[in-house]
N, C-alpha and C positions, 0 to 999 in steps of 0.2 A: 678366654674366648667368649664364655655368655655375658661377662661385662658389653665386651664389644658390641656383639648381637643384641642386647639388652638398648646399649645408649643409642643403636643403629634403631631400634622399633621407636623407638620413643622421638627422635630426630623425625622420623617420619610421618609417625602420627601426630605432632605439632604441624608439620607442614601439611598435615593434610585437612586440620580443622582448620590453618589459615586460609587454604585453599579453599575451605566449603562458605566461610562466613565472604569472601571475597568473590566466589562464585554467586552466593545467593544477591549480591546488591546487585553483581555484573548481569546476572536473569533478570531480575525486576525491571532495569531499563532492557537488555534484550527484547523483553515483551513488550512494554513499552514502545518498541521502536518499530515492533515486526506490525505492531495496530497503526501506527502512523505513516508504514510503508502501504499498510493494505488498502487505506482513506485516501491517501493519495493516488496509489492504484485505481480506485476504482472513479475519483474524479477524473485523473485523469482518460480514461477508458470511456468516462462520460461526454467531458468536453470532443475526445475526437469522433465519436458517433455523431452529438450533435451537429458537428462541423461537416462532416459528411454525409449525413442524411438530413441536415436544413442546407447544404448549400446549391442540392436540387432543382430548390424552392424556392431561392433568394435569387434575385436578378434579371436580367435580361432575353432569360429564355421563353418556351411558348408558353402560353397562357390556355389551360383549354376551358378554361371558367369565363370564356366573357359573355357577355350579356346578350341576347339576340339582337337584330337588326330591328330598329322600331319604321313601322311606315306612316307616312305623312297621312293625317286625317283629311276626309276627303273635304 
């Protein structure tokens, strides 16, 4: 019976270092990925500000910047 139990601890504890050295490359990109998720996030997050707070600005709408009426010299 501790044969058993013995070759069962041991079965486990092999699968469980292959698990940790398999885990630790799978984290490395993990992280990796979660920094290329957050860059993109946040371009992206940028471009649609921009798009909606310059599209205001951009076009066809009123102008209240225009230049005053000049009068003909006499």
């Amino acid at each position: 019976m501790t044969l058993i139990g013995g070759g069962i601890l041991l079965l486990v504890l092999i699968a469980g270092v292959v698990v940790f050295f398999i885990a630790r490359k799978v984290m490395k990109m993990a992280v990796r990925l979660a920094i290329v998720g957050v860059v993109l996030l946040v371009v992206i997050v940028g471009a649609i500000s921009l798009w909606y707070f310059g599209a205001s600005s951009v076009g066809g709408g009123n102008n209240d910047n225009r230049p005053a009426p000049t009068r003909k010299a006499r």
